[in-house]
Backbone as CSV, one residue per row, in Angstrom:
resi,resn,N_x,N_y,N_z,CA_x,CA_y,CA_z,C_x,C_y,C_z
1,UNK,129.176,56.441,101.161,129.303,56.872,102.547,128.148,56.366,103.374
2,UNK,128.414,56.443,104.598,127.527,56.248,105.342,126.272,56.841,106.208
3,UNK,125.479,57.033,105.957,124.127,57.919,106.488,123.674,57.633,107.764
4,UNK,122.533,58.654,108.149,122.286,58.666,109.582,121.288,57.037,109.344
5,UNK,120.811,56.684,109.061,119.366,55.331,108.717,120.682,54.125,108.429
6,UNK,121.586,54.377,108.309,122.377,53.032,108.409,122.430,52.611,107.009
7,UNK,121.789,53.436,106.234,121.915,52.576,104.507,123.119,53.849,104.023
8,UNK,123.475,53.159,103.037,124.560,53.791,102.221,123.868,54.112,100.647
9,UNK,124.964,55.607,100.412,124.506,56.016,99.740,125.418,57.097,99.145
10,UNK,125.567,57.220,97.669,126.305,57.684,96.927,126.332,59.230,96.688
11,UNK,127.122,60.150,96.424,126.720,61.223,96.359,128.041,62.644,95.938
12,UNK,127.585,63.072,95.215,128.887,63.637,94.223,129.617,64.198,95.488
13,UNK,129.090,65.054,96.494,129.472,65.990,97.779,130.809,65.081,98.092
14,UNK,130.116,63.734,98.608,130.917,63.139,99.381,131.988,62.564,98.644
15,UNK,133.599,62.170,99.522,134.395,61.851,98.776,134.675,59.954,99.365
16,UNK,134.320,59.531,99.066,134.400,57.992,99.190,135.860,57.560,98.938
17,UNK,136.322,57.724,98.117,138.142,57.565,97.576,138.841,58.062,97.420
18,UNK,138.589,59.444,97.353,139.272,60.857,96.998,140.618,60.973,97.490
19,UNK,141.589,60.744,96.999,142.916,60.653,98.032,143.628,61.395,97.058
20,UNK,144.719,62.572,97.749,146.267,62.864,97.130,146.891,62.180,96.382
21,UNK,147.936,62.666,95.970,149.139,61.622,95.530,149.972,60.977,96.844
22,UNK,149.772,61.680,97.858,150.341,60.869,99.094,149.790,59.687,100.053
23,UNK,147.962,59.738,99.276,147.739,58.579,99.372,146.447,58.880,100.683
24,UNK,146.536,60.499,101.170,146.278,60.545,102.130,144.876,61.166,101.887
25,UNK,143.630,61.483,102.892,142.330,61.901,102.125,142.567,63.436,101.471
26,UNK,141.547,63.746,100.848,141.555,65.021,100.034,140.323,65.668,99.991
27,UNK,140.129,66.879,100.027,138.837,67.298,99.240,138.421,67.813,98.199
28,UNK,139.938,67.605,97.672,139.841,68.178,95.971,139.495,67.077,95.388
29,UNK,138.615,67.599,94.345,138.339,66.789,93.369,138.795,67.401,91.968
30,UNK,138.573,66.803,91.097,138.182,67.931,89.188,137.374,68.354,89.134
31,UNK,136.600,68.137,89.906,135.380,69.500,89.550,135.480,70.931,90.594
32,UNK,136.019,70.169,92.037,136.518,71.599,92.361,137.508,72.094,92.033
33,UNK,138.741,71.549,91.470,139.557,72.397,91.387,139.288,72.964,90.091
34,UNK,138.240,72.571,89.175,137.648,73.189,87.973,137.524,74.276,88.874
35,UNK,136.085,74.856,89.552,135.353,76.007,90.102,136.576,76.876,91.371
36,UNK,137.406,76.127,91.428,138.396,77.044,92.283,138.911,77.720,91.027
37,UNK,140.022,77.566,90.055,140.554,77.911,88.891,139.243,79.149,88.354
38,UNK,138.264,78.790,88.340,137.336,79.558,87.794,137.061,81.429,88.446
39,UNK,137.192,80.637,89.880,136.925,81.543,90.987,138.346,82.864,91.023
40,UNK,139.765,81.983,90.795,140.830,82.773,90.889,141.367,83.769,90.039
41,UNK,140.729,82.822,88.221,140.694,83.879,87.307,140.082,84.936,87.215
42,UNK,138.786,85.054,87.626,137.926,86.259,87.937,137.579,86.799,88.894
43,UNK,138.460,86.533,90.117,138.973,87.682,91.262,139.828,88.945,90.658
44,UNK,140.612,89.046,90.254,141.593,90.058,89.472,139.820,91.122,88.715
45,UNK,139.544,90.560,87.805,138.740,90.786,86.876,136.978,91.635,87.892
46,UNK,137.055,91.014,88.745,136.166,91.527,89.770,136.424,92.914,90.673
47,UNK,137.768,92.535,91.147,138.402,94.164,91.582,138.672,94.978,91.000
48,UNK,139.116,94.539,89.735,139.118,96.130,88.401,137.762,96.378,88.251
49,UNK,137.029,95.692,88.004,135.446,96.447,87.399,134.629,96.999,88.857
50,UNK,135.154,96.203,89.992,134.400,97.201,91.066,135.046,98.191,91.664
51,UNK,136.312,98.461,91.245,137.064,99.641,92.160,138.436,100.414,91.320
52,UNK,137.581,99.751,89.412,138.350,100.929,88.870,137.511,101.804,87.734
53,UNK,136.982,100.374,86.786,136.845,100.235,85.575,135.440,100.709,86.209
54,UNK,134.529,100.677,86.608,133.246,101.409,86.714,133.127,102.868,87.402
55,UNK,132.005,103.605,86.699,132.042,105.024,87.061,131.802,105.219,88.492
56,UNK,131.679,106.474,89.345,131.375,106.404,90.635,129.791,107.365,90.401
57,UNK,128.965,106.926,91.598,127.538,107.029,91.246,127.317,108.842,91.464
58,UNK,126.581,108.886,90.842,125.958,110.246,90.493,125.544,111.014,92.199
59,UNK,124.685,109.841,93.030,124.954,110.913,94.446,125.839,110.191,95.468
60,UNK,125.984,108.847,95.284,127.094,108.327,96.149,128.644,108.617,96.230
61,UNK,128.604,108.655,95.112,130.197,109.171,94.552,130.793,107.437,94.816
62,UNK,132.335,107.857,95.222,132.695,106.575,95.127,132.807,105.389,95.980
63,UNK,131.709,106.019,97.102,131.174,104.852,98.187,130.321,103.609,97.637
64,UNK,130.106,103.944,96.557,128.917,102.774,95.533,130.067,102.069,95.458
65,UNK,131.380,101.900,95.164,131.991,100.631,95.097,131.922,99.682,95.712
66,UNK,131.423,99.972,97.750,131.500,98.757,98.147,129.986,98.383,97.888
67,UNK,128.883,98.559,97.316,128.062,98.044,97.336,128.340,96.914,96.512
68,UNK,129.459,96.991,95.794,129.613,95.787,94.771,130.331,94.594,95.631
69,UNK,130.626,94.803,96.738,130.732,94.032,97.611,129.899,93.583,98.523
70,UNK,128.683,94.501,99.051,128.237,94.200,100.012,126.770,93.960,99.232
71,UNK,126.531,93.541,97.909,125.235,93.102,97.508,125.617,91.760,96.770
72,UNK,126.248,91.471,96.463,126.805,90.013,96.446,126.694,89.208,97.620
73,UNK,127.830,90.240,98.718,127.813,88.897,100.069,126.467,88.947,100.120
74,UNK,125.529,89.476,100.213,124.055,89.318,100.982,123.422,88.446,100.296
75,UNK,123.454,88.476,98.960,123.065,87.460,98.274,123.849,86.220,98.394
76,UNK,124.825,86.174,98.344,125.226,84.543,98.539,125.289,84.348,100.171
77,UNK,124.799,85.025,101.133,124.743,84.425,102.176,123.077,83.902,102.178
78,UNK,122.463,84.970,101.627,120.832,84.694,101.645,120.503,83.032,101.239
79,UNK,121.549,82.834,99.857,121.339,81.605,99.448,122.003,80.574,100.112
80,UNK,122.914,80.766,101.305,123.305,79.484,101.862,122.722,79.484,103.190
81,UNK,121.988,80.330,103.589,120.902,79.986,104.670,119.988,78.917,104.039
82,UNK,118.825,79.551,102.689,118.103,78.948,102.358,118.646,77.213,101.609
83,UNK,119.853,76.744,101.652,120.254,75.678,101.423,120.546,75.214,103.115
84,UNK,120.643,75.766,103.914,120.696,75.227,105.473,119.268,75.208,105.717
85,UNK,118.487,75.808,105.128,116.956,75.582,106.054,116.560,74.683,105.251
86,UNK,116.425,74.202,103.492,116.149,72.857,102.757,116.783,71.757,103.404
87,UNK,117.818,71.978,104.063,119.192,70.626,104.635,117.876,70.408,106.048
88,UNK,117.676,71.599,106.452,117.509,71.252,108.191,115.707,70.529,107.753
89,UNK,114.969,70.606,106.796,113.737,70.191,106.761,114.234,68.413,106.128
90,UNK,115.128,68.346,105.440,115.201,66.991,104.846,116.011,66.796,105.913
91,UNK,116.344,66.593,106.916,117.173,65.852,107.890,116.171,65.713,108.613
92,UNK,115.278,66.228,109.159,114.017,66.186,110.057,113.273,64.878,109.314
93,UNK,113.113,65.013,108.011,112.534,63.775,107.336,113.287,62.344,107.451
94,UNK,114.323,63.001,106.947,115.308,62.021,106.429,116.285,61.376,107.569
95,UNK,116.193,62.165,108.781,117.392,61.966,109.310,118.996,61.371,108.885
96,UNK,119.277,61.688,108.043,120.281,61.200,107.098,121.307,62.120,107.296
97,UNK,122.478,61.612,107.483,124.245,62.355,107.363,123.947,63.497,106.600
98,UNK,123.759,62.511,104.970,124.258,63.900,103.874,123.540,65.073,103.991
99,UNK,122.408,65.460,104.584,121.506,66.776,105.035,122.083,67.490,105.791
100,UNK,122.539,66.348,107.174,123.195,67.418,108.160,124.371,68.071,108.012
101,UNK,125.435,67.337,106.931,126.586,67.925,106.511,125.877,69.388,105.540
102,UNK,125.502,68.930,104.480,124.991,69.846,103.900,124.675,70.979,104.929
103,UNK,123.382,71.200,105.225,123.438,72.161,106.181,124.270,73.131,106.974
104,UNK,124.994,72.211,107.892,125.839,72.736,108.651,127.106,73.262,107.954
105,UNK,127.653,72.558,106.955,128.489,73.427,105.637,127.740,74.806,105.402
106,UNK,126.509,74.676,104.392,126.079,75.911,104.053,125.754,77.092,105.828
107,UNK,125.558,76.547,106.340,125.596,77.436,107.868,126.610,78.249,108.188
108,UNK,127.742,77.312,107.971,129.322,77.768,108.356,129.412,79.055,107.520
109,UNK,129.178,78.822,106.503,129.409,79.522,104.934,128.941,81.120,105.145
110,UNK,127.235,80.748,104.955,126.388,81.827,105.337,126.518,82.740,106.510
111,UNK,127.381,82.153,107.768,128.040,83.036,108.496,128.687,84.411,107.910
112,UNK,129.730,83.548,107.336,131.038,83.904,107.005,130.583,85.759,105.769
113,UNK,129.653,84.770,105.190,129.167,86.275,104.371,128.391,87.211,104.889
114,UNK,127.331,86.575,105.723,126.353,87.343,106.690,127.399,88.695,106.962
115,UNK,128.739,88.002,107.827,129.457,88.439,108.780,130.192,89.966,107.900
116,UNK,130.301,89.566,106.347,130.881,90.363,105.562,129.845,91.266,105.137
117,UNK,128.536,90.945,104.664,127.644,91.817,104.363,127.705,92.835,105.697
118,UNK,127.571,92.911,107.011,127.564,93.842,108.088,128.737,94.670,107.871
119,UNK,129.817,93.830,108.003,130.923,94.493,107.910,131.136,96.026,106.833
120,UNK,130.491,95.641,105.871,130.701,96.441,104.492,129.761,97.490,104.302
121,UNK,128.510,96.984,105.241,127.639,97.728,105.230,127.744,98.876,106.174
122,UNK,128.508,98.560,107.079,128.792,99.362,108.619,129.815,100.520,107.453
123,UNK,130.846,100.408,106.946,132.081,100.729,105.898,130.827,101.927,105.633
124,UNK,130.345,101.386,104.671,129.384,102.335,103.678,128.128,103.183,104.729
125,UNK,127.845,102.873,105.439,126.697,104.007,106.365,128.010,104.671,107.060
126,UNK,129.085,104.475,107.819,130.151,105.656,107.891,129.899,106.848,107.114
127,UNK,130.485,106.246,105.497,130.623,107.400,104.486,129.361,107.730,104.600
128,UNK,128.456,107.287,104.311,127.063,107.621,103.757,126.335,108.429,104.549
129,UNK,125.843,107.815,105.794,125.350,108.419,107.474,125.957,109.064,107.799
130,UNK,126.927,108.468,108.210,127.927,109.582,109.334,128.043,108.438,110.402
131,UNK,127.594,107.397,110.253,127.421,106.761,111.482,127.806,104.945,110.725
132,UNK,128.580,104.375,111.497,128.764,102.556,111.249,127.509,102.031,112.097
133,UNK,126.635,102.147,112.716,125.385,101.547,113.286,124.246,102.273,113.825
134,UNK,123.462,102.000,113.252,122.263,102.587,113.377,121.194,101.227,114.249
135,UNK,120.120,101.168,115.014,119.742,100.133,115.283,117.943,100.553,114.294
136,UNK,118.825,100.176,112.855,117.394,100.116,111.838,117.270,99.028,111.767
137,UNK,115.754,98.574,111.333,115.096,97.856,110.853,116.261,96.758,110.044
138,UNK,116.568,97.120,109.019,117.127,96.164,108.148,118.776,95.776,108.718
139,UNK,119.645,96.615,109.515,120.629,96.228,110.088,120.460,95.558,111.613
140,UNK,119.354,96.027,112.336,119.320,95.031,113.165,118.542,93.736,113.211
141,UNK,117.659,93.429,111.995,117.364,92.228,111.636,119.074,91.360,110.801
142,UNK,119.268,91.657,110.140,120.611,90.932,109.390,121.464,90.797,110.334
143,UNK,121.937,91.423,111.615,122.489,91.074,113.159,121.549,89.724,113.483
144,UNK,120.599,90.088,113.941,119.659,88.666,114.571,119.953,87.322,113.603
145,UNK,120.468,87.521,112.226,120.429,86.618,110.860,121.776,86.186,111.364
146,UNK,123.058,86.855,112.024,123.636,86.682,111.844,124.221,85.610,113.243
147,UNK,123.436,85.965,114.523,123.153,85.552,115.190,122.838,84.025,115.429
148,UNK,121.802,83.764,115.032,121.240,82.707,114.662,122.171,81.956,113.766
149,UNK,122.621,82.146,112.556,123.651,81.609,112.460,124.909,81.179,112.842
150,UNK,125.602,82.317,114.123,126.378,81.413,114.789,125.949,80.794,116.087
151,UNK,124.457,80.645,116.658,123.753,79.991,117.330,123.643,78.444,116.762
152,UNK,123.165,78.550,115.763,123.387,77.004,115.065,124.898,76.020,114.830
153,UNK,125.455,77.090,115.107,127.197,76.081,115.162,127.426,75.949,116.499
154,UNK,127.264,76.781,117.159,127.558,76.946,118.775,126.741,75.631,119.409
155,UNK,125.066,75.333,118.725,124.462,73.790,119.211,125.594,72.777,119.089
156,UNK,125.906,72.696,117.687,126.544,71.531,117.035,128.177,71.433,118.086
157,UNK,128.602,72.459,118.238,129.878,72.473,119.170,130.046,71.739,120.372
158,UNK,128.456,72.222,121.002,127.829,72.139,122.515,128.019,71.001,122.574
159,UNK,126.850,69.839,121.809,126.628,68.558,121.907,127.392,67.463,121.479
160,UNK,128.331,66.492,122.335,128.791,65.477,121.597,127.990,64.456,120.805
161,UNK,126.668,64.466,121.331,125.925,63.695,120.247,125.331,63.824,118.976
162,UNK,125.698,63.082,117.978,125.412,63.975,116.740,124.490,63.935,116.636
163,UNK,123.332,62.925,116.494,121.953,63.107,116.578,121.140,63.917,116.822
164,UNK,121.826,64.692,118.548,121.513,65.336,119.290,121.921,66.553,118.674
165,UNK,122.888,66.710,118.005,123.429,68.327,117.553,122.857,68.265,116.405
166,UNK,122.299,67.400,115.743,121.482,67.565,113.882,120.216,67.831,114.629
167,UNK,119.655,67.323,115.275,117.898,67.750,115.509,118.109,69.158,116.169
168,UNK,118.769,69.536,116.921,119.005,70.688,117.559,119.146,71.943,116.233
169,UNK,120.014,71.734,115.939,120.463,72.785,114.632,119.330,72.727,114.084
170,UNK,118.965,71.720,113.362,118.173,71.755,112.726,116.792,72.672,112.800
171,UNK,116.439,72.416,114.018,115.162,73.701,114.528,115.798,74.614,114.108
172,UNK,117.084,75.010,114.687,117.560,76.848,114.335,117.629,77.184,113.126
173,UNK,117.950,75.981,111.745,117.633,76.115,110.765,116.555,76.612,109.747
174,UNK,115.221,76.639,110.200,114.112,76.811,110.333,113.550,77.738,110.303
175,UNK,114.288,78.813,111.125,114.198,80.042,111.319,115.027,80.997,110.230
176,UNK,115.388,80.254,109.437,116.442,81.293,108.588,115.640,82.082,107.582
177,UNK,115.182,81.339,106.360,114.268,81.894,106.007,113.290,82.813,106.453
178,UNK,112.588,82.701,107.562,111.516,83.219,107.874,112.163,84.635,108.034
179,UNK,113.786,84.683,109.011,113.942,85.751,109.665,114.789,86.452,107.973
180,UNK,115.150,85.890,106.895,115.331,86.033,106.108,114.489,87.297,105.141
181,UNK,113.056,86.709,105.547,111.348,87.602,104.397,111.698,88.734,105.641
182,UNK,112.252,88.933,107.272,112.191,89.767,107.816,113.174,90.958,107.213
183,UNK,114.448,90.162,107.077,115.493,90.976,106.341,114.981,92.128,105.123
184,UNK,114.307,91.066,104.300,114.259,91.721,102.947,113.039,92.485,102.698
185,UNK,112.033,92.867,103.952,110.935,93.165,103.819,110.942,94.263,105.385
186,UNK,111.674,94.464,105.143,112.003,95.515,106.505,111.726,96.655,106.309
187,UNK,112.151,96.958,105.134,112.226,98.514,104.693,110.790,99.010,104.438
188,UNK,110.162,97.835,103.798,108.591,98.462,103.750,107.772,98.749,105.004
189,UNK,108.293,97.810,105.626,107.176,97.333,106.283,107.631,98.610,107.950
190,UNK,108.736,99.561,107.875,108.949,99.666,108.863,109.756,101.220,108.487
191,UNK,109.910,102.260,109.426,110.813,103.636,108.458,111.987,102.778,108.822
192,UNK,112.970,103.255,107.813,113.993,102.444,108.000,115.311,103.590,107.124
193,UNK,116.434,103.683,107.644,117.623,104.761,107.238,117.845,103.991,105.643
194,UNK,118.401,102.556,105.792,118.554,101.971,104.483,117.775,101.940,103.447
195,UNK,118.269,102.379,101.900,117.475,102.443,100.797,117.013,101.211,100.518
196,UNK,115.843,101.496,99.702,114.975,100.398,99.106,115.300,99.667,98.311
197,UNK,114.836,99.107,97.119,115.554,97.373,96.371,115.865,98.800,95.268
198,UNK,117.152,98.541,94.824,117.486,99.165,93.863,117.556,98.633,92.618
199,UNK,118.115,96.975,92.196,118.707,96.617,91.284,117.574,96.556,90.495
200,UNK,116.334,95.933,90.783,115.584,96.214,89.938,114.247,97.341,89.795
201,UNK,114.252,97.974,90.128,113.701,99.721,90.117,113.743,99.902,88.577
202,UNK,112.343,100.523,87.950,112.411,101.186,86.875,112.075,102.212,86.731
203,UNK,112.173,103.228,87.942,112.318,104.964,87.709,114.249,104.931,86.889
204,UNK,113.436,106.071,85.908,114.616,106.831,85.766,116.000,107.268,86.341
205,UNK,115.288,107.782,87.314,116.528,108.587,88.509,117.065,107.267,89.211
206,UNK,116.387,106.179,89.404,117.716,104.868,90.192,118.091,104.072,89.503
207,UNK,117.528,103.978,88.258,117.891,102.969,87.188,119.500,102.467,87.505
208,UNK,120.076,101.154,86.935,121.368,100.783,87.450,121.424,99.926,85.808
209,UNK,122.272,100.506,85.189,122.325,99.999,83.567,124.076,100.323,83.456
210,UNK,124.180,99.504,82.196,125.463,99.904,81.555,126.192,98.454,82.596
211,UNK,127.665,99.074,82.960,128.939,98.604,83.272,129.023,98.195,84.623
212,UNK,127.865,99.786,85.731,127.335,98.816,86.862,126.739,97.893,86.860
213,UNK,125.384,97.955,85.687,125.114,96.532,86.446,125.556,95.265,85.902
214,UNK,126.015,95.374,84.882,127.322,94.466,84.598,128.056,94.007,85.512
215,UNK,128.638,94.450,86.264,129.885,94.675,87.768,128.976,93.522,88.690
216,UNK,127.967,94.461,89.180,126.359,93.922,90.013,126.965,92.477,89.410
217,UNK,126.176,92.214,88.774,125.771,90.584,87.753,126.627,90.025,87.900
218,UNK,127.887,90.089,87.496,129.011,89.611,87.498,129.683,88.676,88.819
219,UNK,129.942,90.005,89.860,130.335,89.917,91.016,129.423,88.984,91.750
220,UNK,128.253,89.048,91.350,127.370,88.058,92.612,127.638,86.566,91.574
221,UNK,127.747,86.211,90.472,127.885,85.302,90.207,129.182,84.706,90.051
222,UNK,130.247,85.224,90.734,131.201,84.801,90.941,131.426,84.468,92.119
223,UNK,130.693,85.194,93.386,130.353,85.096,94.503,129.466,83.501,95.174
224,UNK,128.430,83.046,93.643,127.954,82.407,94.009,128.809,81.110,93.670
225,UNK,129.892,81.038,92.529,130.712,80.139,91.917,131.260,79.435,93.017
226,UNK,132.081,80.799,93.710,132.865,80.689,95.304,131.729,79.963,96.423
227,UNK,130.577,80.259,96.399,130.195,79.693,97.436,129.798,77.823,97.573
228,UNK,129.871,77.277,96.134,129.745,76.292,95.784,130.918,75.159,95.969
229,UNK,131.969,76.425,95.678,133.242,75.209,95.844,133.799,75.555,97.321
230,UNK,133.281,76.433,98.220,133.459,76.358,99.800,132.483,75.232,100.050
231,UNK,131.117,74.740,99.595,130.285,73.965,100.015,131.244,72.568,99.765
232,UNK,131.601,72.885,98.422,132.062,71.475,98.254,133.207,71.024,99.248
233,UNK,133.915,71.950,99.691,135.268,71.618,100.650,134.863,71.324,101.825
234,UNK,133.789,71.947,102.373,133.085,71.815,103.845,132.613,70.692,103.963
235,UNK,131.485,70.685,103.254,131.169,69.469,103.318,132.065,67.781,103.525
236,UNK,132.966,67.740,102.854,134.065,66.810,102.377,134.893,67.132,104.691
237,UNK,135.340,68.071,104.775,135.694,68.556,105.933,135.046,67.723,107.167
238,UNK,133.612,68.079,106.822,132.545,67.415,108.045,132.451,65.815,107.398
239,UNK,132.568,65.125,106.501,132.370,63.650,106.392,133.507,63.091,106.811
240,UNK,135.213,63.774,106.516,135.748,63.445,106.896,136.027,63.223,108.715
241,UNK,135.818,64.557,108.864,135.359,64.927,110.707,134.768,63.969,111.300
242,UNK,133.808,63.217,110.561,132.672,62.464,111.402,133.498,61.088,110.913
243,UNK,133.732,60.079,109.938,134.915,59.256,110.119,135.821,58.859,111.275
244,UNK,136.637,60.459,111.661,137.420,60.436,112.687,136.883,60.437,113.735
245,UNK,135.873,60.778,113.996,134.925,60.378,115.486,133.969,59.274,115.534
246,UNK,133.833,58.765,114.718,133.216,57.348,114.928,134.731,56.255,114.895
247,UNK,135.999,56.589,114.153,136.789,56.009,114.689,137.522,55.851,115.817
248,UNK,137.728,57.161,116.680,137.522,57.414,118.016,136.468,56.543,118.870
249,UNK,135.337,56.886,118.326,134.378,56.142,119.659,134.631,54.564,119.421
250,UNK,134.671,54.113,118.074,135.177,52.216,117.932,136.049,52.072,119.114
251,UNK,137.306,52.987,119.148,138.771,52.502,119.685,138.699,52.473,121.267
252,UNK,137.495,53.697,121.271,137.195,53.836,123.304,136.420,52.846,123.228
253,UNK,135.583,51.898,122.850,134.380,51.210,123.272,135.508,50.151,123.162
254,UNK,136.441,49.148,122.182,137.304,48.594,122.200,138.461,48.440,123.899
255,UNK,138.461,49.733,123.838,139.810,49.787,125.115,138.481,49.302,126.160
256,UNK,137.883,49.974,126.055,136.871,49.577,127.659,136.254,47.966,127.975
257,UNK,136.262,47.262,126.793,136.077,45.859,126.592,137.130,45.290,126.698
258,UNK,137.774,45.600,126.631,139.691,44.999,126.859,139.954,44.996,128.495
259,UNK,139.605,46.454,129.267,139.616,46.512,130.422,138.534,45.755,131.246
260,UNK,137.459,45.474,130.451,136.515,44.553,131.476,136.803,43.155,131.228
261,UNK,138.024,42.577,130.254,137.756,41.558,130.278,139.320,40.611,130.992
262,UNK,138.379,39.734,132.008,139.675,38.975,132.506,140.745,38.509,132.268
């Protein structure tokens, strides 16, 4: 494929030949449809152990189920920020395609869970609080997270120039992490309604052993399986995307040389 520096360059993400049986482009490959297959068998297997097959918690009762939802998404969104803020520092270097796809894939992504971690979390402070929003520390930082993340697509939307929409994003990229140590360091640093790091706690009374944290373990690493083969499709999405707009701009710069010429 082709990069922002004009040199070419190989790369498992990208699909260079990848075509259907109809001949037409694709973004399946065998290795994703390996990690899709992977992903579908242990969806089934994920909803029994979080919303049957595990006990309900000693003071939560059976509101702890969605935590088996809503500590996964946070984690696999956490990790596709921090793969958008590695993308947005090597594109600053590199200025190179495969960063900015990267990125802006894992961006899209990290939305998408951000968007679910709130969601689930709002679910569970209902039961829990009494209340879906509180403006704490740790829920109104993961808002600002979430923010910023669709601030960084909203650049890329804005600008027809891609250059112009990779250096742009890219700053907002930057900020993920940082506002990220804000996320996860909220609770100390601030009174805050939301409980503290549970999974790994070694008092007695919060300990998380047995079948939960089995469930825990499980679920986020299936979560993270899924987030790999969305990277892989996105990505493939935006190389293809950018193809079709540099074939666009050939065909207008073409027509307009046709019209200037006698």
């Amino acid at each position: 494929m082709s990069i922002g520096n004009g040199q070419s360059a190989g790369t498992p993400l990208a699909t260079q030949d990848t075509r259907s049986v109809t001949g037409h482009p694709t973004t399946g490959s065998p290795a994703t449809r390996v990690l899709g297959i992977i992903v579908l068998l242990c969806l089934p297997l994920v909803l029994w152990l979080s919303f049957v097959a595990t006990p309900p918690d000693a003071v939560q009762g059976e509101s702890v189920r969605l935590l088996y939802v809503h500590v996964p998404s946070v984690t696999v969104a956490y990790v596709a920020c921090f793969v958008t803020f590695v993308a947005s520092i090597m594109w600053l270097w590199k200025r190179s395609e495969w960063w900015d796809l990267v990125g802006s894939s894992a961006a899209e992504i990290g939305s998408v869970f951000t968007a679910l971690t709130l969601v689930s979390g709002m679910i569970w402070g209902q039961i829990t609080w009494g209340t879906a929003w509180e403006w704490d520390p740790r829920l109104t930082s993961t808002l600002f997270l979430f923010l910023l993340l669709v601030g960084y697509q909203a650049l890329r939307a804005a600008s027809p120039d891609r250059s112009s929409r990779s250096r742009r994003s890219a700053v907002i990229g930057l900020l993920l992490v940082p506002n990220i140590l804000i996320v996860n360091r909220s609770v100390q640093w601030w009174r805050s309604l939301h409980q503290d790091a549970t999974l790994f706690r070694t008092d007695l009374d919060f300990r998380i052993e047995g079948l939960m944290l089995f469930t825990w373990m499980f679920t986020t690493a299936v979560g993270m399986v899924l987030l790999v083969w969305l990277l892989f499709h996105r990505f493939r999405v935006g190389w293809l995307a950018n193809r079709v707009e540099e074939r666009q701009l050939s065909e207008a710069v073409a027509a307009r040389r046709a019209e200037a010429t006698p």
